[in-house]
N, C-alpha and C positions, 0 to 999 in steps of 0.2 A: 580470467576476463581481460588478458591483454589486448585480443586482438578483435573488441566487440565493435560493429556499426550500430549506428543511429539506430535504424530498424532491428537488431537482434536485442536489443534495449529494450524497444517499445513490446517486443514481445515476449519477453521474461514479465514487464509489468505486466499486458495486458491477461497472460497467464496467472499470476501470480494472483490479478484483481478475480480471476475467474473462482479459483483455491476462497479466496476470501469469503464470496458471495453464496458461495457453497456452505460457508462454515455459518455466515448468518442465515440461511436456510435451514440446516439443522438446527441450529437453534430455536430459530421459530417453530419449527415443529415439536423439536423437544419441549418447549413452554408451553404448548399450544398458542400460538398468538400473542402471550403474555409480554409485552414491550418492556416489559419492567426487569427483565435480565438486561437489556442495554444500560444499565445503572451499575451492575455489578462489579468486583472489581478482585484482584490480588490480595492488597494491603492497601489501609487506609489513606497510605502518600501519593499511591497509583492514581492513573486515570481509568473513569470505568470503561468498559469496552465499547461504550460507542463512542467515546473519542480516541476509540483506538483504532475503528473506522475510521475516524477521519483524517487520524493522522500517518496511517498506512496511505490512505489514497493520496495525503497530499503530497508524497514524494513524486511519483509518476505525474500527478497531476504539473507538478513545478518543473518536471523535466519536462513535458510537453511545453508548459509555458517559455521555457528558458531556450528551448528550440525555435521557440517561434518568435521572439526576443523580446519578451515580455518578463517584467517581476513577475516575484513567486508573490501568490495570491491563494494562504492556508485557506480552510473549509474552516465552518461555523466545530468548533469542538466542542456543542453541549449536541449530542445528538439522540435523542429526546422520543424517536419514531422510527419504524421499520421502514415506512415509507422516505424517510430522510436518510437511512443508514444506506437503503436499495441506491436512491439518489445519488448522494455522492458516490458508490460504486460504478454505476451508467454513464454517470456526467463526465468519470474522471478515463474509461475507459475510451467514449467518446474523443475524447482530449486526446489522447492514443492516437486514436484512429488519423488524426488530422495533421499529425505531424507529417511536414515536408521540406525536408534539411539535408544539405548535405552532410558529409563523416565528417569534414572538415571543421564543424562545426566543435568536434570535442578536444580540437585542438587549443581555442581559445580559452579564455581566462577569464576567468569570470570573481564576481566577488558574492561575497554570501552573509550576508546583514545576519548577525548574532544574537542580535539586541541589550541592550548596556552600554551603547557605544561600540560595539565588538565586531569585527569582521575575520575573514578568513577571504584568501585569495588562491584561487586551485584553477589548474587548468579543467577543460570539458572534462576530459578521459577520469581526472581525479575528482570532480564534484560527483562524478554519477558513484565512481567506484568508494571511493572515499566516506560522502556523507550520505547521498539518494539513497543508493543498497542496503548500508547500513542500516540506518533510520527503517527504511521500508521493511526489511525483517525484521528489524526489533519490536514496530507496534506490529505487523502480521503475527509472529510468534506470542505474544503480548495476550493478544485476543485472542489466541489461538488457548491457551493456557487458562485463560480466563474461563471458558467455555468449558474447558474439559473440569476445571476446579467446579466449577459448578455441576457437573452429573452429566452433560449434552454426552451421547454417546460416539464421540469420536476417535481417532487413532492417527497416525502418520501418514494410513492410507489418504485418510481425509485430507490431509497436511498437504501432501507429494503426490497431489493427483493429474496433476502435469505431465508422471511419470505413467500411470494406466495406457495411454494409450498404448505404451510403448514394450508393456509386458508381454511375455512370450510362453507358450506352454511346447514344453518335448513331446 
């Protein structure tokens, strides 16, 4: 990922959020409707999976914000509705969509409030690579695990559907 622009960012997110909204669709179907899987969770210290919606989207979401030179402004994390988990998926892809920046942009230096008093200082190239990616696969994979610990019938295909298009038969 050394040699990413602004735009090949935003569409690793905007893919990535696509993968996500797929996984909360199986879901719901798997439950039938039943919103009460968005509670469920790993282990008792975890968060349940719909704040793992919200804390998946809210990586992409901050990159967009921080493009556009705005604080990061996290999502509600009790997420409580399918129609609020859909939401912040739409609203943050939206946010995507809108970014208009130059590359030059992941040059600068930015700081990133920890809270406790606590900061960190990283240039653009290393806030995305660094904390944004991280974070954003950890709650993706997160819920992702969730989902499958609970029965939803999915797989890696579900995971890496990014890569379907790109499949090829002899």
């Amino acid at each position: 990922m050394q040699s990413q622009n602004v735009d090949s960012i935003r569409i690793v997110f905007h893919s990535r959020l696509a993968t996500l909204e797929h996984l909360l669709k199986s879901a719901q179907t798997h439950f039938c409707d039943d919103e009460s899987f968005l509670q469920k969770r790993i282990a008792a210290d975890m968060f349940p999976f719909g704040t793992q919606i919200a804390f998946t989207c809210n990586q992409p979401r901050n990159f967009a914000l921080w493009c556009d030179g705005k604080p990061a402004d996290n999502l509600d994390p009790d997420v409580t509705s399918l129609a609020q988990a859909y939401g912040h998926i739409v609203n943050t892809k939206e946010l995507l969509l809108g970014i208009n920046v130059e590359d030059a942009k992941l040059a600068e230096v930015t700081r990133i409030d920890l809270g406790q008093s606590l900061y960190i200082e990283l240039s653009g190239n290393a806030y995305v690579n660094e904390f944004l990616i991280p974070n954003f696969y950890f709650h993706m994979v997160t819920a992702y695990d969730i989902l499958r610990m609970a029965g939803v019938p999915i797989g890696k295909r579900d995971y890496m559907m990014h890569l379907v298009p790109l499949i090829r038969k002899e």
